[in-house]
PyMOL CGO cylinders between C-alpha atoms (Angstrom):
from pymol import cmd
from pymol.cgo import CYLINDER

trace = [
    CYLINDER, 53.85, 78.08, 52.37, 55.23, 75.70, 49.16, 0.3, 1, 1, 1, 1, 1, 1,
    CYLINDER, 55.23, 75.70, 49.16, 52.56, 73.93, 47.45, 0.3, 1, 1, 1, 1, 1, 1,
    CYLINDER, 52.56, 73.93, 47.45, 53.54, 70.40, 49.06, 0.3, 1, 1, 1, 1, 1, 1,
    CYLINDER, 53.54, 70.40, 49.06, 52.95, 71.89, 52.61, 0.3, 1, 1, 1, 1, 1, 1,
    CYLINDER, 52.95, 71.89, 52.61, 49.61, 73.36, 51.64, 0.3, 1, 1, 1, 1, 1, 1,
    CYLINDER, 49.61, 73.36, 51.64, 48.47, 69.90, 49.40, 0.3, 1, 1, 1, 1, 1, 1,
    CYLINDER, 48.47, 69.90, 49.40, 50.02, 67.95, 52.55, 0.3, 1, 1, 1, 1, 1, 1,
    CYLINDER, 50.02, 67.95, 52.55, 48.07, 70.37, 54.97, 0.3, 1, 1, 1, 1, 1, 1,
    CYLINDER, 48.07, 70.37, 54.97, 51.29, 70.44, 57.09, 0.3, 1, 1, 1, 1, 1, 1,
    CYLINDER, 51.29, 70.44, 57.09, 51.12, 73.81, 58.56, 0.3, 1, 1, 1, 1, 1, 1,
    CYLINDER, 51.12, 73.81, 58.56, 53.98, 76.09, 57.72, 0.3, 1, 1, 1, 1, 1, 1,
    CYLINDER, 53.98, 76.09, 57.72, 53.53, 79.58, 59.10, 0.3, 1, 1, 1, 1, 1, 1,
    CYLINDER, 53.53, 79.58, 59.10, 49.92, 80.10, 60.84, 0.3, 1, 1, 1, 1, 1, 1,
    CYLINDER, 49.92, 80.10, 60.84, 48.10, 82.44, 59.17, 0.3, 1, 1, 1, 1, 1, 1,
    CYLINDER, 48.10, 82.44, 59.17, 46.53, 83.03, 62.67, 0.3, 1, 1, 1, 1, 1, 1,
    CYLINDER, 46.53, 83.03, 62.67, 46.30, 81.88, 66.40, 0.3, 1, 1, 1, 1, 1, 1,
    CYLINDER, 46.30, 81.88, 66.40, 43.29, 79.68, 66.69, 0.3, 1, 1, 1, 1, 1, 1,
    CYLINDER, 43.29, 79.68, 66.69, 43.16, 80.69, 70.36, 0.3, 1, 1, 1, 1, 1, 1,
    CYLINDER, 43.16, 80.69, 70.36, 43.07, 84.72, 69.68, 0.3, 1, 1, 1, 1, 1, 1,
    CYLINDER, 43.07, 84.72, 69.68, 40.53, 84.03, 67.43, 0.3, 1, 1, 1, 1, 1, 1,
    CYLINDER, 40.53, 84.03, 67.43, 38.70, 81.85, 69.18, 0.3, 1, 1, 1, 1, 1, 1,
    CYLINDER, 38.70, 81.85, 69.18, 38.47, 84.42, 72.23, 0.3, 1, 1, 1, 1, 1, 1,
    CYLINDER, 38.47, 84.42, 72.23, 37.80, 87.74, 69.66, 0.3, 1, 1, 1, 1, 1, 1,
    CYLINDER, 37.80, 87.74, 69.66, 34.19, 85.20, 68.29, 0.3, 1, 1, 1, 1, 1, 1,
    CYLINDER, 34.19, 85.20, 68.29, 33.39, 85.01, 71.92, 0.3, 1, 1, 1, 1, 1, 1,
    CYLINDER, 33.39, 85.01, 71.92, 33.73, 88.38, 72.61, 0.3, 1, 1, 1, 1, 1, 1,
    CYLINDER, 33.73, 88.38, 72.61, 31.56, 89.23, 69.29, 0.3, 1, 1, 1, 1, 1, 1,
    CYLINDER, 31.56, 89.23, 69.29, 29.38, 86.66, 70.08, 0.3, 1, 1, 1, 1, 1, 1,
    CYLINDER, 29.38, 86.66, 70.08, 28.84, 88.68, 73.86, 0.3, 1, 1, 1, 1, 1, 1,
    CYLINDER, 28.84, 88.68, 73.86, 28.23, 92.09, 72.08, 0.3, 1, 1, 1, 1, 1, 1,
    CYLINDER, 28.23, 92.09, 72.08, 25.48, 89.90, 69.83, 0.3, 1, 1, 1, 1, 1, 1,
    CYLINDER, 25.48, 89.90, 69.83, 24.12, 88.88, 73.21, 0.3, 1, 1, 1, 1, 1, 1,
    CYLINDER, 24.12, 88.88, 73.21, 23.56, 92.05, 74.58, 0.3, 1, 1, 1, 1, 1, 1,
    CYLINDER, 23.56, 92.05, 74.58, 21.82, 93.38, 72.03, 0.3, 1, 1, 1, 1, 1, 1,
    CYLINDER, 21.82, 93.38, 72.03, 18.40, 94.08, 72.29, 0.3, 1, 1, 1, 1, 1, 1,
    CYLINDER, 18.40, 94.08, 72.29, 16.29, 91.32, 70.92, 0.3, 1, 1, 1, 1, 1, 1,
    CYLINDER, 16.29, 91.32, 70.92, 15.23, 92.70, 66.91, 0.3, 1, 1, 1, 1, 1, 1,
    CYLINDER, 15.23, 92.70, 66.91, 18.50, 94.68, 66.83, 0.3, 1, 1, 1, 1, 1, 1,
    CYLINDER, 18.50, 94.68, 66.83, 19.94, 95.05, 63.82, 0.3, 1, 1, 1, 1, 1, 1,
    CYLINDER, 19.94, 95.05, 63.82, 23.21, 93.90, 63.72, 0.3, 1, 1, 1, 1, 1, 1,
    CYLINDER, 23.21, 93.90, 63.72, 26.18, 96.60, 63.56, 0.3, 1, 1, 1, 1, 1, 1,
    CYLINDER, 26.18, 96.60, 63.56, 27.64, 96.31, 60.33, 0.3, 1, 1, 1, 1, 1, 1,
    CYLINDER, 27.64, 96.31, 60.33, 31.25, 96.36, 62.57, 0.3, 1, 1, 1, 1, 1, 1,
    CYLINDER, 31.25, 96.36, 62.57, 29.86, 93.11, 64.73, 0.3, 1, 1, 1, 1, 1, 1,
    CYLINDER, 29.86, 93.11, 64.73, 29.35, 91.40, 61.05, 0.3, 1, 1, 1, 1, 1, 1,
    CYLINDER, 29.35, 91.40, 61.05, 33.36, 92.53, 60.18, 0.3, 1, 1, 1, 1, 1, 1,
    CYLINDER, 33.36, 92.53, 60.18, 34.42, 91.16, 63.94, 0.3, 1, 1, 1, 1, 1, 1,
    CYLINDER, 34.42, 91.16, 63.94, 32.63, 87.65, 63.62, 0.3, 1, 1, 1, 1, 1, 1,
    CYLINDER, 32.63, 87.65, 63.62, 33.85, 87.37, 59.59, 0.3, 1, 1, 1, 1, 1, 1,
    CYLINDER, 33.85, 87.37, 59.59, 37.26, 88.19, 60.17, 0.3, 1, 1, 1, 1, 1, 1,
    CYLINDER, 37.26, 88.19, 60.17, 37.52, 85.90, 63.12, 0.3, 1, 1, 1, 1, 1, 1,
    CYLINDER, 37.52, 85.90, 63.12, 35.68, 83.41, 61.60, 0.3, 1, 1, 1, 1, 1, 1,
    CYLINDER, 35.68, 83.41, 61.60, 37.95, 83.14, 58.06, 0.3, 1, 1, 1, 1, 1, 1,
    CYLINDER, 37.95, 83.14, 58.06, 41.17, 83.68, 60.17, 0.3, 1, 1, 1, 1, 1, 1,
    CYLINDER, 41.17, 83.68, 60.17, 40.07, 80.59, 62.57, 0.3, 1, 1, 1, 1, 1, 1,
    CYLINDER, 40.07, 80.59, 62.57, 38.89, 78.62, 59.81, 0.3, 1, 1, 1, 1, 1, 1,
    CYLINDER, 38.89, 78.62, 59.81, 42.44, 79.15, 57.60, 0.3, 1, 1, 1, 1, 1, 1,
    CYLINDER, 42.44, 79.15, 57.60, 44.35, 78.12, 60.56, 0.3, 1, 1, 1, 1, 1, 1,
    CYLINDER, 44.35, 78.12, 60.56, 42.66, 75.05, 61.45, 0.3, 1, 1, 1, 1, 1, 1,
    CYLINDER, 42.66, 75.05, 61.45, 42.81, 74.05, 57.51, 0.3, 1, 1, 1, 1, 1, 1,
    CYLINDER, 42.81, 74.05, 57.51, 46.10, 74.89, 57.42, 0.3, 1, 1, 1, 1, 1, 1,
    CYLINDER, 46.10, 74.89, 57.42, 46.30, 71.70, 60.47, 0.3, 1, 1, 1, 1, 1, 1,
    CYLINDER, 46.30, 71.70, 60.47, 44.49, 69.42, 58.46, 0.3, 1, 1, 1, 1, 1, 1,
    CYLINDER, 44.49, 69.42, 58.46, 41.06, 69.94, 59.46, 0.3, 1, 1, 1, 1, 1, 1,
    CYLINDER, 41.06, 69.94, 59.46, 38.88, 69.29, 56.55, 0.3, 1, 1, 1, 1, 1, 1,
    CYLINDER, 38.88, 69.29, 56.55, 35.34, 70.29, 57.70, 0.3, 1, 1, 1, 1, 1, 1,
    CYLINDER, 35.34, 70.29, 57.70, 32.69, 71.83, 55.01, 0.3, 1, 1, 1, 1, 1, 1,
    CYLINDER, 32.69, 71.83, 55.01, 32.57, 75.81, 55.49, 0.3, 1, 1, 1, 1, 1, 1,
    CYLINDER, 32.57, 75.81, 55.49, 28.37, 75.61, 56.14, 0.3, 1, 1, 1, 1, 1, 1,
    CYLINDER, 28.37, 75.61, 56.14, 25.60, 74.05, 58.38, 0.3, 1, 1, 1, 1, 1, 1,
    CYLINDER, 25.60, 74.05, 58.38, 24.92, 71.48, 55.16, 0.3, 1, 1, 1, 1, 1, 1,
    CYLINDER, 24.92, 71.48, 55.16, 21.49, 71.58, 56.97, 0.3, 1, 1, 1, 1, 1, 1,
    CYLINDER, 21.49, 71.58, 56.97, 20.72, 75.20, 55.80, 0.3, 1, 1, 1, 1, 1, 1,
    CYLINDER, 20.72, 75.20, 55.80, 21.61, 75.43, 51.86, 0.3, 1, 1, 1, 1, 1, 1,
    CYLINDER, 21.61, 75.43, 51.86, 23.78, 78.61, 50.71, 0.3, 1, 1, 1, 1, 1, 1,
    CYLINDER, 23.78, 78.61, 50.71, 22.61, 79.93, 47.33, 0.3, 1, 1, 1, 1, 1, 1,
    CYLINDER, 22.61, 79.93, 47.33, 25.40, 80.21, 44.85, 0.3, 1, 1, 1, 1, 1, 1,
    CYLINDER, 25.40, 80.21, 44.85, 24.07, 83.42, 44.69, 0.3, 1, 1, 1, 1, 1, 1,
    CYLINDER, 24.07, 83.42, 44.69, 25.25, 84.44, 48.22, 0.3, 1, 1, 1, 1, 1, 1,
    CYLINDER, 25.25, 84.44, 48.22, 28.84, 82.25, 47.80, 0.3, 1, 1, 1, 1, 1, 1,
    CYLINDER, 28.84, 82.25, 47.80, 29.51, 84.20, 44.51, 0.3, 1, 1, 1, 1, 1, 1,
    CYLINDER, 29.51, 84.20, 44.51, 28.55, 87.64, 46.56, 0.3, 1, 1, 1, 1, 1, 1,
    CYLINDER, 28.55, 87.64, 46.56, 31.27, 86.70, 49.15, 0.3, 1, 1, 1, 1, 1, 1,
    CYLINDER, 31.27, 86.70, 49.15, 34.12, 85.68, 47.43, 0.3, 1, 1, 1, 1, 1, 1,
    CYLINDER, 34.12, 85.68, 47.43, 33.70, 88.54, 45.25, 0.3, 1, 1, 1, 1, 1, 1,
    CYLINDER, 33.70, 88.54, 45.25, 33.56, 91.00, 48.12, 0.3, 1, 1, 1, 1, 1, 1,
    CYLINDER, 33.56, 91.00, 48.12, 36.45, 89.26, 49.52, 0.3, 1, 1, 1, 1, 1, 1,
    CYLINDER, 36.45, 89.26, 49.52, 38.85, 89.08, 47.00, 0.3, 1, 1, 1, 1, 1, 1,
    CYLINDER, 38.85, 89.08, 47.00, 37.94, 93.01, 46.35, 0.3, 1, 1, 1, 1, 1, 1,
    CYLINDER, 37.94, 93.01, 46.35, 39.00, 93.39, 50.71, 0.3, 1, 1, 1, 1, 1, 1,
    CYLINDER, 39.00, 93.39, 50.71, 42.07, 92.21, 50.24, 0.3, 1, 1, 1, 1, 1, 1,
    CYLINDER, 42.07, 92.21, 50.24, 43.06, 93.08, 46.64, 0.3, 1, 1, 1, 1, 1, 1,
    CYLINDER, 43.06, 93.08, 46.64, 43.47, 89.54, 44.73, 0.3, 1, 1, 1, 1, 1, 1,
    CYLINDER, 43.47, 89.54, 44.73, 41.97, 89.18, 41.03, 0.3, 1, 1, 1, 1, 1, 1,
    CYLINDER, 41.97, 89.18, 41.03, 39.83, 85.74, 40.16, 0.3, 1, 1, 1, 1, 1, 1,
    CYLINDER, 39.83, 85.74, 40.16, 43.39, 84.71, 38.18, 0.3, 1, 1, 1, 1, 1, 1,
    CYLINDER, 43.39, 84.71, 38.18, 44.93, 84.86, 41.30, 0.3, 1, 1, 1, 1, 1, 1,
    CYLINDER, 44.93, 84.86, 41.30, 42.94, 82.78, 43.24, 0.3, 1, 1, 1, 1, 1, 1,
    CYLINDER, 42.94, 82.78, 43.24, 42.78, 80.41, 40.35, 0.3, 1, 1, 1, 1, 1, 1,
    CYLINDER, 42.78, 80.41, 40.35, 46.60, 79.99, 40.30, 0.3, 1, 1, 1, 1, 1, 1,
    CYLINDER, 46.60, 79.99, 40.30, 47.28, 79.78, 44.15, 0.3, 1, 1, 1, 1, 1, 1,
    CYLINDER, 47.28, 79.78, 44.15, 44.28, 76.87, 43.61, 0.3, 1, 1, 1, 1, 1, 1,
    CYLINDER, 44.28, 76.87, 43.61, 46.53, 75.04, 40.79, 0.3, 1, 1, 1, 1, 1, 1,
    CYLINDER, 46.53, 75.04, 40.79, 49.81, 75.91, 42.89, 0.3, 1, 1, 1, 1, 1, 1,
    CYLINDER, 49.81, 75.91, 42.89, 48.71, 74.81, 46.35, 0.3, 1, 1, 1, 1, 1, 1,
    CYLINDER, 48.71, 74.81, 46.35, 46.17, 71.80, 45.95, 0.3, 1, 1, 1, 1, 1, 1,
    CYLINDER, 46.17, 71.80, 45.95, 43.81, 73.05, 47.66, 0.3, 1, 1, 1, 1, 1, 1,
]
cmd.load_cgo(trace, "trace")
């Protein structure tokens, strides 16, 4: 995706299909519902509903939907933002640098 397609928020390539992702967090979210109530949650049901969840979320960015990533009614400590990213960017082998230049390169 150029930089003017991503600071446009015209598409380019999908990163995802909304639709496959949309059915793979309502199959996670069935597993979560048949868990016993006080379950703990698998630590694979956690991967299923974040991988979904970021994959859905790029895509519908990517169309110009410009919602806030959290319920602004239940505050996210920096604390647990910092934790993510940092586990994230380790997943998928980026540095900081890098996501600091795709931010300057792509607007977004």
């Amino acid at each position: 995706m150029s930089s003017s397609e991503a600071a446009s928020g015209a598409p380019g390539d999908l990163l995802a299909d909304a639709g496959e992702e949309g059915a793979l967090l309502r199959a996670a979210a069935a597993k979560l519902a048949a868990l016993p109530p006080g379950a703990e949650l698998p630590p694979e049901l956690i991967q299923e509903f974040m991988t979904a969840l970021v994959r859905l979320y790029t895509v519908r960015f990517q169309l110009g939907e410009r919602v806030a990533p959290f319920d602004l009614s239940r505050p996210i400590p920096a604390t647990a933002v910092m934790i993510m990213a940092t586990v994230m960017l380790r997943a998928v082998n980026l540095e900081l640098f890098e996501l600091g230049m795709f931010q300057a390169w792509s607007g977004v």
